[in-house]
LOROTOR-727656 format. One line per field, with one value per atom (N, C-alpha, C): atom name; residue number from 1; x, y, z; residue in one letter. Coordinates in Angstrom, 2 decimals. Each point is the difference from the previous one (the first is absolute). Layout:
BEGIN
atom: [CA  ...];
seq: [NUM  ...];
x: [X  ...];
y: [Y  ...];
z: [Z  ...];
type: [A  ...];
END
This chain:
BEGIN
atom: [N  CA  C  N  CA  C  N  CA  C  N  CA  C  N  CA  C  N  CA  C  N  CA  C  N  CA  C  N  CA  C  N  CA  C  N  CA  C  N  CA  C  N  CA  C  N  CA  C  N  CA  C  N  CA  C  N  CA  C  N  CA  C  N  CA  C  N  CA  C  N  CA  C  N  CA  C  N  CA  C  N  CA  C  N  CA  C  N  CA  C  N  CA  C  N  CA  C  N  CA  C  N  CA  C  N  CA  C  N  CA  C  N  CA  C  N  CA  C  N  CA  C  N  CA  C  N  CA  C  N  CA  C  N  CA  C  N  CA  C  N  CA  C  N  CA  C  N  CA  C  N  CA  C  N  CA  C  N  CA  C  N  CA  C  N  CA  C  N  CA  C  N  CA  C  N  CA  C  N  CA  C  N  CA  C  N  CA  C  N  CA  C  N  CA  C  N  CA  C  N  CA  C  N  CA  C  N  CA  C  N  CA  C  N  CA  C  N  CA  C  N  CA  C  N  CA  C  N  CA  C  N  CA  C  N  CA  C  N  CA  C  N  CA  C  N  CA  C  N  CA  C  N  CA  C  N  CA  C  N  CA  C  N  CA  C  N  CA  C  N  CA  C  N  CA  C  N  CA  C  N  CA  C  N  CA  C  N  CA  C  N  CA  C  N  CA  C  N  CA  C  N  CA  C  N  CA  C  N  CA  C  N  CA  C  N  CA  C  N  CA  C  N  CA  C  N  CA  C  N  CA  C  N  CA  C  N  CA  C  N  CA  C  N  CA  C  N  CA  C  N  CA  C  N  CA  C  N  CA  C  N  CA  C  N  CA  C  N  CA  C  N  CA  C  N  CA  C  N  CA  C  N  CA  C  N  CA  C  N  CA  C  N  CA  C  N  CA  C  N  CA  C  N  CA  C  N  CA  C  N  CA  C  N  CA  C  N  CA  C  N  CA  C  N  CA  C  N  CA  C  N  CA  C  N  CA  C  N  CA  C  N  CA  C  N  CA  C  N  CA  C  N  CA  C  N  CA  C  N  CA  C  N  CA  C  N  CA  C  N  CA  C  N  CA  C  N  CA  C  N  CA  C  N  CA  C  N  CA  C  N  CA  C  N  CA  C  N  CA  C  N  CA  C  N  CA  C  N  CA  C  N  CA  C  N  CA  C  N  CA  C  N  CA  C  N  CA  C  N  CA  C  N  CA  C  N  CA  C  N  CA  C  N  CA  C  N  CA  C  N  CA  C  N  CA  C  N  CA  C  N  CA  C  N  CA  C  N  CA  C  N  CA  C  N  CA  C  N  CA  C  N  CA  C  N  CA  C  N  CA  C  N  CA  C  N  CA  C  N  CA  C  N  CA  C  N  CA  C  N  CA  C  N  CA  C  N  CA  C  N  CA  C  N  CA  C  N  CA  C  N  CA  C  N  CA  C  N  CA  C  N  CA  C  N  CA  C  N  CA  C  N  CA  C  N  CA  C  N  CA  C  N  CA  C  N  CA  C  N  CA  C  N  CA  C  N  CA  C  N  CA  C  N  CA  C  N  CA  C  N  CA  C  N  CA  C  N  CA  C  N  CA  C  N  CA  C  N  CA  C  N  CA  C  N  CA  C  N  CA  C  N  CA  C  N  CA  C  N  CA  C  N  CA  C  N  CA  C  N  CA  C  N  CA  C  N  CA  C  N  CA  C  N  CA  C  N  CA  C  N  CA  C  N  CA  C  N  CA  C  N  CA  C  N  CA  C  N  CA  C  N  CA  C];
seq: [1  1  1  2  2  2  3  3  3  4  4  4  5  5  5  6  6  6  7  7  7  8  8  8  9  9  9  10  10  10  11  11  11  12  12  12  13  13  13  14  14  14  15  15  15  16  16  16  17  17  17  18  18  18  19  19  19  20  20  20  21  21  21  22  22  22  23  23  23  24  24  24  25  25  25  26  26  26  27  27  27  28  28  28  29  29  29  30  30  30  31  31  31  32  32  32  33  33  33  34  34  34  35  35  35  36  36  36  37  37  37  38  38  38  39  39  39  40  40  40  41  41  41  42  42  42  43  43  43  44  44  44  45  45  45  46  46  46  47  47  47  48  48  48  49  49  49  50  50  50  51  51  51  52  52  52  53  53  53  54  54  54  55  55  55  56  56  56  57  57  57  58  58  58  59  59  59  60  60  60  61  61  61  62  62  62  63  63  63  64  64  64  65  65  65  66  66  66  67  67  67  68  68  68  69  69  69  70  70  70  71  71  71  72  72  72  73  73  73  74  74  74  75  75  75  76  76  76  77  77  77  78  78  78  79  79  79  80  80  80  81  81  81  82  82  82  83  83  83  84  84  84  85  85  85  86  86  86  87  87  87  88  88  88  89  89  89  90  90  90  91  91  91  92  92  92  93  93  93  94  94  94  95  95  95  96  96  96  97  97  97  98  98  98  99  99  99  100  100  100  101  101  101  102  102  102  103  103  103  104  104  104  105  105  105  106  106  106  107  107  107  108  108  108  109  109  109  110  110  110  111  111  111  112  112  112  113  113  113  114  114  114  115  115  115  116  116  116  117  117  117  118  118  118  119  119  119  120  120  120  121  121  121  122  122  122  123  123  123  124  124  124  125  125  125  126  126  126  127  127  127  128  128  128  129  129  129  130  130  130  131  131  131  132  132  132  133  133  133  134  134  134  135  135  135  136  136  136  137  137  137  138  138  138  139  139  139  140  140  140  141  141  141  142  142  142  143  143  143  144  144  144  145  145  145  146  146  146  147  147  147  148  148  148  149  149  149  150  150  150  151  151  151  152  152  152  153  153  153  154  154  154  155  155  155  156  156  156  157  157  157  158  158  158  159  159  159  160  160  160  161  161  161  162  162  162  163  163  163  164  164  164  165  165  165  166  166  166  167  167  167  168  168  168  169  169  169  170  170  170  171  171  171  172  172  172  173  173  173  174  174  174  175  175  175  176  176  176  177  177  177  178  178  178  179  179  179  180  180  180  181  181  181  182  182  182  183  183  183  184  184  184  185  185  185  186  186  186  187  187  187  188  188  188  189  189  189  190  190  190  191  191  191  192  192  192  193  193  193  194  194  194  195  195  195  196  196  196  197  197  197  198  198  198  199  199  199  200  200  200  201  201  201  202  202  202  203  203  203  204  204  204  205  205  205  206  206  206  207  207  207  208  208  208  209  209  209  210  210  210  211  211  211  212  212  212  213  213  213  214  214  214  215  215  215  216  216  216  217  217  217  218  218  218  219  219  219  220  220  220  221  221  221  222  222  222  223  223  223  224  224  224];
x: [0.84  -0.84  0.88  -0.70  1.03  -0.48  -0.09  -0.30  -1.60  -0.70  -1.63  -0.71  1.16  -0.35  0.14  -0.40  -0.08  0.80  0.87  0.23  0.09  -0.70  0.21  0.53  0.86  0.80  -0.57  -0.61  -0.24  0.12  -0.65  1.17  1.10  0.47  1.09  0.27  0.70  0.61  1.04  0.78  1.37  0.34  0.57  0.41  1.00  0.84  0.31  -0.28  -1.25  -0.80  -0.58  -0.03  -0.79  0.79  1.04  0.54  0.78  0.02  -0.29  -0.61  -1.48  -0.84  -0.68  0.87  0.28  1.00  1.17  1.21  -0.73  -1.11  -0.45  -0.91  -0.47  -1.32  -1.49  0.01  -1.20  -0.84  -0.93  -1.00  -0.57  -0.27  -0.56  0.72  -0.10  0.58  -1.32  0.21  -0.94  -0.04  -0.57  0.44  -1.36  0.10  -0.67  -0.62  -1.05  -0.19  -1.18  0.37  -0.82  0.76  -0.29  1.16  -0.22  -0.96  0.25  0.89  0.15  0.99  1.70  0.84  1.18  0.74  -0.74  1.25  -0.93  -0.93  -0.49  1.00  -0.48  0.90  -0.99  0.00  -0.57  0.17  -0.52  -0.19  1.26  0.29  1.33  1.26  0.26  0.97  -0.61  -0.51  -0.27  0.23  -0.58  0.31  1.66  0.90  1.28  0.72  -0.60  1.01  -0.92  -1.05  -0.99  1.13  0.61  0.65  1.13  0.31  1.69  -0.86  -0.96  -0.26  -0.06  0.17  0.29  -1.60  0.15  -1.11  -1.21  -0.37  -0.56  -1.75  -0.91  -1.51  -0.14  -0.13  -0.39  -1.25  0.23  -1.73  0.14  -1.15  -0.84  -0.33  0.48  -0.99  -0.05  -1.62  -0.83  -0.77  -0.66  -1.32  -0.86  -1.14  -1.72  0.92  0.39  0.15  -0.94  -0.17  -1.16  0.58  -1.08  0.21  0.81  0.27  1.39  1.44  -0.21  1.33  0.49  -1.53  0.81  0.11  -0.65  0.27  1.42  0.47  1.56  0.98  -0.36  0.57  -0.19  -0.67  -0.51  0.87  0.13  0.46  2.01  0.27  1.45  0.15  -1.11  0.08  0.56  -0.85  0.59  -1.05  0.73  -0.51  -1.17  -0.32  -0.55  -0.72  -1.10  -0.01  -0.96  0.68  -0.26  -0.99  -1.11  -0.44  -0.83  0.43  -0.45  -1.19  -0.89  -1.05  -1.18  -0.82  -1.07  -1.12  -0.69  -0.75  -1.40  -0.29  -1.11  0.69  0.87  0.05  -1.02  -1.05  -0.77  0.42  -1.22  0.37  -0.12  -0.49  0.63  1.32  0.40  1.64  0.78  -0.02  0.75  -0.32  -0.86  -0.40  0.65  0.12  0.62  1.50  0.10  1.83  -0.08  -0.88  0.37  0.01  -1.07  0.10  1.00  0.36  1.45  1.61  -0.04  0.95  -0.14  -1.13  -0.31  0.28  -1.13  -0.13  1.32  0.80  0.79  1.27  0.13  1.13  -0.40  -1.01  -0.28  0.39  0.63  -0.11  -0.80  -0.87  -1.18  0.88  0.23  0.50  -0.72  -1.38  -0.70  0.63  -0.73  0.45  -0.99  -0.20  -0.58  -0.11  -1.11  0.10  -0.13  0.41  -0.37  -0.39  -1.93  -0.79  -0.85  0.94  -0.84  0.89  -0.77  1.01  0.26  0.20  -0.08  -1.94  0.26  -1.97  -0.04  -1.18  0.04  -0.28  -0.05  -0.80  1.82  0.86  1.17  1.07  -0.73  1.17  -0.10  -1.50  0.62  0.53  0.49  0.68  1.52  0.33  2.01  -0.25  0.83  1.11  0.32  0.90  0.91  0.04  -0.36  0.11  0.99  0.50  1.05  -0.57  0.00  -0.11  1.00  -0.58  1.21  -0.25  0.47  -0.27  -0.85  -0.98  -0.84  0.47  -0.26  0.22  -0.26  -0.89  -1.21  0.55  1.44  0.36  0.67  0.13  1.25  -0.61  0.82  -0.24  0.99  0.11  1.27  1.06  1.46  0.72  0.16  -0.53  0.59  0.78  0.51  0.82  -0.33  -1.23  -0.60  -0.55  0.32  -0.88  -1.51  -0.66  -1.12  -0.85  -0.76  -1.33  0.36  0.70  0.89  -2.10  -0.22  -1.60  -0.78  0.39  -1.24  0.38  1.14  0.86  -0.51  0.42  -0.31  -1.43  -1.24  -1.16  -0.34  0.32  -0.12  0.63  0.96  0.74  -0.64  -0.46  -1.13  -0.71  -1.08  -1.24  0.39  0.44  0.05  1.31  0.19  1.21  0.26  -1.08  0.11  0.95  0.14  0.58  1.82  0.85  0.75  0.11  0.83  -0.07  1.25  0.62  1.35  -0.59  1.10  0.36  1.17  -0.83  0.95  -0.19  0.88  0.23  0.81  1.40  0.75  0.45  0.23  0.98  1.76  0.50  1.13  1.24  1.04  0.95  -0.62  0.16  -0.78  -0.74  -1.32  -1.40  -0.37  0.30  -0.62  -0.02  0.80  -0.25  -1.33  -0.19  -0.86  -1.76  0.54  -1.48  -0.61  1.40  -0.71  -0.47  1.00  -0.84  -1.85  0.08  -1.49  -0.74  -0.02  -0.80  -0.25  1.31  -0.07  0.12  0.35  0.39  1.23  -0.57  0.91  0.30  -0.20  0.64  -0.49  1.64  0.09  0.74  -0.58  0.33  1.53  1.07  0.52  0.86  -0.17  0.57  0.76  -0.83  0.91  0.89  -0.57  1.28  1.20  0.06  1.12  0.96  -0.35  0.97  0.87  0.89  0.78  -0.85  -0.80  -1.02  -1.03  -1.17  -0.63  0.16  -0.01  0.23  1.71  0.59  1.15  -0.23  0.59  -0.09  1.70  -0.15  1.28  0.04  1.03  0.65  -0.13  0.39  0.29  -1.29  -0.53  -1.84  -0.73  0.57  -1.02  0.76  1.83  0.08  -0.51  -0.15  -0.45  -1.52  -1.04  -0.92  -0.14  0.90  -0.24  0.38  1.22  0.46  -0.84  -0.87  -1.41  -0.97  -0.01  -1.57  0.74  0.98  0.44  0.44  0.39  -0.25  -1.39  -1.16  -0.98  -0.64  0.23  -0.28  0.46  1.12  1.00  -0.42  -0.57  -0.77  -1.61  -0.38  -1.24  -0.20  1.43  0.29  1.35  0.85  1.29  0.92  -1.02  0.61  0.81  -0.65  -0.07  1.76  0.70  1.42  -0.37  0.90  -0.07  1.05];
y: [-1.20  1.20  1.25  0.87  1.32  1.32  -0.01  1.42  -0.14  -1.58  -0.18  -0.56  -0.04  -0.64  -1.30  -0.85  -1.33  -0.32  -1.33  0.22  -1.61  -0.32  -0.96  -0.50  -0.82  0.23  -1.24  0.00  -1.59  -0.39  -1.15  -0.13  -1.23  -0.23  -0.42  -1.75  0.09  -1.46  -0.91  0.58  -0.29  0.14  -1.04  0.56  1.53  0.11  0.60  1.48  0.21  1.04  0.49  -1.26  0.03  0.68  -0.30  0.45  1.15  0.90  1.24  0.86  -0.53  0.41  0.26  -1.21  0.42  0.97  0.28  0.48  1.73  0.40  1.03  0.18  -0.83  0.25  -0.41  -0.66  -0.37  -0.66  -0.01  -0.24  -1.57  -0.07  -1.13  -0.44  -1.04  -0.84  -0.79  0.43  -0.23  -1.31  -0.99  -0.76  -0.45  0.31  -0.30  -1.62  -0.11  -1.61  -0.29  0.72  0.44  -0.55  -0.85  -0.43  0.85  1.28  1.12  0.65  0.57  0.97  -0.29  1.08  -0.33  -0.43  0.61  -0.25  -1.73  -0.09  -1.88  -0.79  -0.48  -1.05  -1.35  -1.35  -0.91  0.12  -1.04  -0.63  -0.30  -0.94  -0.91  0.78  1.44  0.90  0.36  0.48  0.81  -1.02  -0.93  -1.17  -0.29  -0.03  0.25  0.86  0.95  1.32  0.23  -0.71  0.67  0.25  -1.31  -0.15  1.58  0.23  0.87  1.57  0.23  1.47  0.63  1.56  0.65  -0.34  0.49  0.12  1.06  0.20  1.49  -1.05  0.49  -0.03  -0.77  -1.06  -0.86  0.52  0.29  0.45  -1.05  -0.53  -0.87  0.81  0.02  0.53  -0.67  0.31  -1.00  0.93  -0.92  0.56  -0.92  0.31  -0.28  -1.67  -0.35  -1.70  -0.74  -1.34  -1.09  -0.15  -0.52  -0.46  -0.96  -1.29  -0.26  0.56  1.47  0.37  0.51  0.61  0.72  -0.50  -1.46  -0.29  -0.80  -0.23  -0.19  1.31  0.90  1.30  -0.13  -0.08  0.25  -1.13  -1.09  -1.73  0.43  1.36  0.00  1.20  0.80  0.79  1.42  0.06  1.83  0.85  1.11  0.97  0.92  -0.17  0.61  -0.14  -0.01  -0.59  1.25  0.42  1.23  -0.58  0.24  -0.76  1.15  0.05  0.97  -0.53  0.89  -0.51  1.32  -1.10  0.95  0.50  1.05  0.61  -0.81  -1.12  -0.74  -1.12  -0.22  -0.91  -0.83  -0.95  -0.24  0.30  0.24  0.32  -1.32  -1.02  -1.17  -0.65  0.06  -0.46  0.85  1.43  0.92  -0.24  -0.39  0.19  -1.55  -0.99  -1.42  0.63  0.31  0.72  0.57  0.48  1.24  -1.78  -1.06  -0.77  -0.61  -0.41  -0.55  0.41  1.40  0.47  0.71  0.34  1.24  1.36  1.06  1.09  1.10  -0.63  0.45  0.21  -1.50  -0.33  -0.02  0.54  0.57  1.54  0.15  1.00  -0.03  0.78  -0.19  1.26  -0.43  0.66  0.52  0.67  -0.32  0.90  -0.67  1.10  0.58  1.25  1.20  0.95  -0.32  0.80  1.80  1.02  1.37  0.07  -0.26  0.89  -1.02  -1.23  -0.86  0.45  -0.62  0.45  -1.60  0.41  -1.62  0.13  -1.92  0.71  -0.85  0.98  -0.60  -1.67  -0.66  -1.12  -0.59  0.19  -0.74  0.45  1.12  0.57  -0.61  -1.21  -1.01  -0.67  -0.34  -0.90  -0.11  0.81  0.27  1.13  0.03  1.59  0.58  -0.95  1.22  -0.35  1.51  -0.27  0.51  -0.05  0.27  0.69  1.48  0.63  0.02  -0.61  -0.16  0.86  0.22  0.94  -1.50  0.69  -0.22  -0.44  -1.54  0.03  -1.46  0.68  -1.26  -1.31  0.00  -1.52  -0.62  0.66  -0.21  0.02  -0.74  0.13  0.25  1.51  0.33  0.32  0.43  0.01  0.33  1.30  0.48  1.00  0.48  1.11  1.21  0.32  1.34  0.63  1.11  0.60  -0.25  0.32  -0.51  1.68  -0.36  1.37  0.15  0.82  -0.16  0.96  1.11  0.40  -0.70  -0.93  -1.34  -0.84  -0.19  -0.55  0.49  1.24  1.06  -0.19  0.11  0.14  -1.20  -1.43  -1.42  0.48  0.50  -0.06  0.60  1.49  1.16  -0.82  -0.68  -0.34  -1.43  -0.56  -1.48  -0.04  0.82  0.49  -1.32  -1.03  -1.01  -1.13  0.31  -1.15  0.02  -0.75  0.22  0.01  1.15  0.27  0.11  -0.92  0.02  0.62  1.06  0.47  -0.67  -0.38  -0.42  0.35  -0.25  0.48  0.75  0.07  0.80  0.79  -0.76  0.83  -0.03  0.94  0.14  0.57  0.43  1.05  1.43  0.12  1.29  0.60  -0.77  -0.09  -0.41  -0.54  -0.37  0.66  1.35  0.85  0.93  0.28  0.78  -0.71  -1.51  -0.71  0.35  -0.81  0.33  1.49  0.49  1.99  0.04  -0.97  0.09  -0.99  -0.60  -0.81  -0.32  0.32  -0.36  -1.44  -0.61  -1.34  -0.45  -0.79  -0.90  -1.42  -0.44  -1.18  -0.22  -0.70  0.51  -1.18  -0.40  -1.29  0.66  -0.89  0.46  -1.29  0.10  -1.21  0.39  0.19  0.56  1.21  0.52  1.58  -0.06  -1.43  -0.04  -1.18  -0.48  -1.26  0.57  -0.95  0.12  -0.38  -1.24  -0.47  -0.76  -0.58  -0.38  -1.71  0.54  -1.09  -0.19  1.08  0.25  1.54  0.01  1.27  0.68  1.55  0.30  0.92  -0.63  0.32  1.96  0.60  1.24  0.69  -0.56  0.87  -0.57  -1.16  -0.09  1.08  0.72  0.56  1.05  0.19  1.72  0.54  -1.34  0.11  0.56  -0.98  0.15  1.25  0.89  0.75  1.45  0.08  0.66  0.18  -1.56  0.19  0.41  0.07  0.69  1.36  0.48  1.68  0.44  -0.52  0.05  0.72  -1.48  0.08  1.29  0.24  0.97  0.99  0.20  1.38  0.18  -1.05  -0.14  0.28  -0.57  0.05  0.35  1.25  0.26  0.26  -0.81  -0.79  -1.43  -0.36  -1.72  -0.22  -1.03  -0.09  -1.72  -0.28  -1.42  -0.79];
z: [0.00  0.00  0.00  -0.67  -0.50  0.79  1.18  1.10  -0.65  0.18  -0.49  -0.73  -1.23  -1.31  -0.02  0.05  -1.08  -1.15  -0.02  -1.45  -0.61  -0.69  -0.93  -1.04  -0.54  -0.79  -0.65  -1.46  -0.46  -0.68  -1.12  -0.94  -0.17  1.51  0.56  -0.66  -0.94  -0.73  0.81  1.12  -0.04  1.48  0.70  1.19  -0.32  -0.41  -0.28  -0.36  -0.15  -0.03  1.42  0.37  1.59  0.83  -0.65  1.27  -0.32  -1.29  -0.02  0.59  -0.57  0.85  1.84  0.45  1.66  -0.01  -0.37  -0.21  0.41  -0.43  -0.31  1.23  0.44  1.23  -0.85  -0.82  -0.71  0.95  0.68  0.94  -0.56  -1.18  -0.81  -1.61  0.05  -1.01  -1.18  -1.08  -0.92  -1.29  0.37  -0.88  -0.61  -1.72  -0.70  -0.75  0.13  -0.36  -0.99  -1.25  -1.40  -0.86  -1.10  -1.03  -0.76  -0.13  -1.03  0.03  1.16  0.57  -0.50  -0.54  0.13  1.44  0.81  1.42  0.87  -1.09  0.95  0.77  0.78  0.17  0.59  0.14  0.28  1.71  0.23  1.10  0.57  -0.52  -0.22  0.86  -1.17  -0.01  1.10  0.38  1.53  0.80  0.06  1.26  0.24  -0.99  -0.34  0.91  -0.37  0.92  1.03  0.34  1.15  1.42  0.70  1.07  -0.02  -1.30  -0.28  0.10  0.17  -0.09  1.24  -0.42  1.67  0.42  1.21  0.90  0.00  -1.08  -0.20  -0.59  0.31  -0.21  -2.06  0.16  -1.02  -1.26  -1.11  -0.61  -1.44  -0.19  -0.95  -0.75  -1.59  -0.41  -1.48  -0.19  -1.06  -0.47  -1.02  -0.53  -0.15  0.50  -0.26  0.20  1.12  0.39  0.39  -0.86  0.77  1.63  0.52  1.69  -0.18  -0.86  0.16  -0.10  -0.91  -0.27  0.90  0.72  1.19  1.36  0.17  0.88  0.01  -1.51  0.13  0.10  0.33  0.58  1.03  0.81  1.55  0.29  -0.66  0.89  0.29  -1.14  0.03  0.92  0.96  1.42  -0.79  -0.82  -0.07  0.96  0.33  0.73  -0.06  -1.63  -0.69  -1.35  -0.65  -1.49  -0.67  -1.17  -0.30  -1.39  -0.14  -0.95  -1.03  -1.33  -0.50  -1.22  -0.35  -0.80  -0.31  -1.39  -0.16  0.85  -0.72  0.80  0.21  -1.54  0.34  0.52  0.80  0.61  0.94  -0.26  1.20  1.52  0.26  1.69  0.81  -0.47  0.94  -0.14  -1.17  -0.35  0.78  0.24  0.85  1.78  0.18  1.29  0.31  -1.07  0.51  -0.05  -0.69  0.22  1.50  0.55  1.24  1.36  -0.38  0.71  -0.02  -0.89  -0.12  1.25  -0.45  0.04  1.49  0.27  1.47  -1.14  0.74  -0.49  0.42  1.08  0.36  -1.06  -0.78  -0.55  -1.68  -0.11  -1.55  -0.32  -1.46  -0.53  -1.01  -0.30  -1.26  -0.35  -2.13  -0.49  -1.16  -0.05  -1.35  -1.04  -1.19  -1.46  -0.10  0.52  0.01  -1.69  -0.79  -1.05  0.86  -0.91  0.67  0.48  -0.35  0.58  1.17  0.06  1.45  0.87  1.24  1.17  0.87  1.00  0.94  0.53  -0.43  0.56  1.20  0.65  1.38  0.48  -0.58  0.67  -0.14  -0.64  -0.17  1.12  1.39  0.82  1.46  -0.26  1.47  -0.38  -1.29  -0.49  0.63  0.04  0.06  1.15  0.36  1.37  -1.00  -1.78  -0.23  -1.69  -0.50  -1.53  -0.77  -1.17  -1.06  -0.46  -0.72  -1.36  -0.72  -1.24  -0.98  -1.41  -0.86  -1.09  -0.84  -0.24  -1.15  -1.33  -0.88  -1.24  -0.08  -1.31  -0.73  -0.19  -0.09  -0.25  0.70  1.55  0.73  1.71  0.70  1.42  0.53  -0.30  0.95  -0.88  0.96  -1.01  -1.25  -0.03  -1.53  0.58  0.55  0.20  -0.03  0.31  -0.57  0.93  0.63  1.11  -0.23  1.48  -0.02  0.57  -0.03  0.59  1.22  0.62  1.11  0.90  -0.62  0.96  0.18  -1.22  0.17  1.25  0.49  0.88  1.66  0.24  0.79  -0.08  -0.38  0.26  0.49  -0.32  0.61  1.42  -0.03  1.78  0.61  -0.37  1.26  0.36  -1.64  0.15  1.31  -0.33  0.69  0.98  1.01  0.82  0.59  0.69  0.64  -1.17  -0.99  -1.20  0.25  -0.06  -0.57  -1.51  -0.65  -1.30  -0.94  -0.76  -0.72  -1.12  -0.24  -1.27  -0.86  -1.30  -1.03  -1.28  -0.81  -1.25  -0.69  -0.42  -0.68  0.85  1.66  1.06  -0.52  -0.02  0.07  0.70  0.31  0.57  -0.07  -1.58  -0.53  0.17  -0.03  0.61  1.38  1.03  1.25  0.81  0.34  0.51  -0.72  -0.69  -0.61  0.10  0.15  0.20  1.63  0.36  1.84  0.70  -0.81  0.09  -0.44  -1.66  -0.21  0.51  0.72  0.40  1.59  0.63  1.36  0.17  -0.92  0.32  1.15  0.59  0.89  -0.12  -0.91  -0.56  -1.35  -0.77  -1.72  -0.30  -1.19  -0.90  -1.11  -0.01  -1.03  -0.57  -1.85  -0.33  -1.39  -0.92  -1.49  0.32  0.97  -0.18  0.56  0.91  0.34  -0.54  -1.36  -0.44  -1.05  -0.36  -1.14  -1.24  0.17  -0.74  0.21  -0.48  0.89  0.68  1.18  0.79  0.33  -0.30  0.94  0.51  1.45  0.69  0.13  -0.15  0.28  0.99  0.85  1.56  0.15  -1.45  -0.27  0.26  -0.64  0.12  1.06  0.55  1.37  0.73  0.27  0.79  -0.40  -1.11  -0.37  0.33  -0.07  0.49  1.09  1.27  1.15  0.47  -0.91  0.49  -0.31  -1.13  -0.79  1.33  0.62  1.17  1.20  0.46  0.85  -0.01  -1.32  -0.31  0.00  -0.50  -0.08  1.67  0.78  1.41  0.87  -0.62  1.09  -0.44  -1.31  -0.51  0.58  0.39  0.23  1.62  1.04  1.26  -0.01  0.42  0.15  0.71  1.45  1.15  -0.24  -1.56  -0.11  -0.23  0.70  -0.54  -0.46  -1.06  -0.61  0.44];
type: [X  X  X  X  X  X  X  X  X  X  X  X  X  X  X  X  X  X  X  X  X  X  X  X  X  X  X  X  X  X  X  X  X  X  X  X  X  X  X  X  X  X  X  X  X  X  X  X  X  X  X  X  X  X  X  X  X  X  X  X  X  X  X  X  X  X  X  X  X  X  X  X  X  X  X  X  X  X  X  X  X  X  X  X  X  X  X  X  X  X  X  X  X  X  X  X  X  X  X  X  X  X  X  X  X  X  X  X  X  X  X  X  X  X  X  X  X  X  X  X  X  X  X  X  X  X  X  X  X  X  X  X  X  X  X  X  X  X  X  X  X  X  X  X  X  X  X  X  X  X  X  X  X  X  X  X  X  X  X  X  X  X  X  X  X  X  X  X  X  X  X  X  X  X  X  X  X  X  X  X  X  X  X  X  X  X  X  X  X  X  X  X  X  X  X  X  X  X  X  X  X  X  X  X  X  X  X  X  X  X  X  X  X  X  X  X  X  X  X  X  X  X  X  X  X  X  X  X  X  X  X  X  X  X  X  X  X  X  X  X  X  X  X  X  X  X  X  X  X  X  X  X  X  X  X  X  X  X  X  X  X  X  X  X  X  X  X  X  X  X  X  X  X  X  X  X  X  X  X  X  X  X  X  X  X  X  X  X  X  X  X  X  X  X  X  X  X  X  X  X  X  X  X  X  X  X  X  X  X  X  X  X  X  X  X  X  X  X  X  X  X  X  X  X  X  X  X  X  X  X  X  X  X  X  X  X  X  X  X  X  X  X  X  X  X  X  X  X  X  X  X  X  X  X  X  X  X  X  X  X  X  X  X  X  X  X  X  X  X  X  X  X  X  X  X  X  X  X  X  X  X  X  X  X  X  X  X  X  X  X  X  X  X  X  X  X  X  X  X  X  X  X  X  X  X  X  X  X  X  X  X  X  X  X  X  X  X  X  X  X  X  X  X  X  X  X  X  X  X  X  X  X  X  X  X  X  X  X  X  X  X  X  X  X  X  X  X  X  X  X  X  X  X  X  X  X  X  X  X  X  X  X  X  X  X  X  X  X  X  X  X  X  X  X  X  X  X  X  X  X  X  X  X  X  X  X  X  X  X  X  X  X  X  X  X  X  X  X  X  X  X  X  X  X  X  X  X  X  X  X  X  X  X  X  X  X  X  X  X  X  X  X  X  X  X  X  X  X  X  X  X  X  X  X  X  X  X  X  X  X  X  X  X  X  X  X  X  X  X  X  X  X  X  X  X  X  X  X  X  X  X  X  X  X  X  X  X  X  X  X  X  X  X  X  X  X  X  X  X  X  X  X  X  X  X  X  X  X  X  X  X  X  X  X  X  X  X  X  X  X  X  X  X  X  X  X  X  X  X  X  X  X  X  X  X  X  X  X  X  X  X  X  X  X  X  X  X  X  X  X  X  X  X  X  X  X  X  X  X  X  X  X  X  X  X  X  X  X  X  X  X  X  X  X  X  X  X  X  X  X  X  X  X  X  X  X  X  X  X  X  X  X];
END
């Protein structure tokens, strides 16, 4: 945590990455389990390096998974399972995800076209949701900033939620988000690799070193 902030780093292929990413104070560790995705990785591979990773908060993440897929997530003890999906998603397939998992240890990540928002019947579902940038063919991960007010109006409106900001966070950019949004915990994965599904050591420090100028501008008591 960064004098408040949250930080997630995901993505994560490689011990080796992992442990970049502790290297930095990354709060959570992100491992993807989509064979679309460039940064996927199986089961297998995670069970592999599961024992070798630092000690930092475990996250699942999928899309729109049958109750077996995810209950072979839950059987390998992550901390967390970030599960992203459509907006007509039935509401009993989601609400078996929240049983599954505890509402505690869900992130509902939906694909939010513009002009929907989060609708209410899906917020006893989870404690804590993802906004991710919007796009018709994709869950996640395109690299592209997201509606950062659209972001901010989910947090006023729903203060009791925890709320990650994601999408096209970078060094460059992450100070300038947490100014617009008031976010306290932030997803970051393409802005900080060499390519996808490798991370570089350089831009996680530059990140970190972005949200702590950020902070000290925001509080200038704050020392890092």
């Amino acid at each position: 945590m960064i004098n408040g902030v949250r930080l997630k780093v995901c993505g994560l292929t490689s011990l080796v990455d992992a442990e970049a990413a502790d290297a930095i104070g990354a709060d959570a560790l992100g491992f993807i389990f989509y064979p679309k995705s460039p940064r996927g990785i199986t089961l297998t591979q995670f069970a592999a390096m599961k024992d070798r990773l630092p000690p930092r908060k475990k996250v699942a993440v999928c899309v729109e998974p049958s109750a077996p897929e995810l209950a072979a997530l839950v059987g390998l003890g992550f901390d967390h399972y970030q599960i992203h999906f459509g907006t007509e998603t039935p509401f009993p397939i989601m609400a078996g995800w929240s049983h599954l998992t505890g509402r505690n240890r869900l992130w509902l990540a939906p694909k939010l076209p513009p002009e929907q928002d989060v609708k209410p019947d899906w917020l006893p579902l989870a404690d804590t949701f993802l906004l991710d940038t919007f796009h018709a063919d994709k869950f996640g991960g395109t690299g592209e900033t997201g509606d950062w007010a659209k972001f901010k109006r989910h947090r006023d409106t729903h203060p009791g939620k925890t709320w990650i900001l994601s999408g096209g966070l970078k060094p460059d950019n992450v100070a300038a988000a947490v100014s617009a949004t008031g976010a306290k915990f932030l997803d970051v994965n393409s802005g900080v690799e060499l390519s996808p599904g490798v991370k570089d050591p350089a831009r996680l420090k530059a990140l970190v070193l972005a949200l702590h100028h950020a902070t000290k501008q925001d509080n200038p008591s704050y020392s890092a």
